[in-house]
C-alpha positions, 0 to 999 in steps of 0.5 A: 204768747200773747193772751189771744193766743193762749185763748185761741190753744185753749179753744183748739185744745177743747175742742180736740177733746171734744172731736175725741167724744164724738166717737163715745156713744152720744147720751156720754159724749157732753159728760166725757168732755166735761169730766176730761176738762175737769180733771186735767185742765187747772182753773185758770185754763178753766177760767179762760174756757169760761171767758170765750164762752161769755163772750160767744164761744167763737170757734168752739164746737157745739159738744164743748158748749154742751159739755160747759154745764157741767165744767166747774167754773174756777171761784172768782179771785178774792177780794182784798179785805174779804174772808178768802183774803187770808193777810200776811203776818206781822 
């Protein structure tokens, strides 16, 4: 599956948990999604939902743009040398 594709399942997916939300009472509907993809889709899913919102959120529906400020966005990769990169033993 290429990258594209992958992206394109990610969008599709999000949004099918979105039209779910949209029958939930609307003060809920942001949230529900929010916590739905926050408690099941691993970072990196989460990393590449973050990716298609920066760069326009092509095809992704109003709620899951809504419902993104409240989605935990994965840290970034550590650097090497930094503290996060732990170095491997002699």
């Amino acid at each position: 599956m290429s990258h594209d594709q992958g992206r394109e399942k990610l969008i599709r997916m999000a949004n099918q948990i979105a039209t779910f939300f949209m029958s939930q009472p609307e003060a809920d509907r942001a949230k529900g999604v929010a916590i739905h993809i926050n408690k099941f889709w691993e970072p990196r899913m989460r990393k590449h939902l973050f990716e298609s919102l920066d760069e326009g959120a092509h095809g992704l529906m109003p709620l899951v743009m809504e419902a993104s400020a409240m989605i935990n966005r994965p840290p970034p990769p550590a650097e090497p040398g930094t503290l996060n990169d732990i170095p491997k033993s002699r």
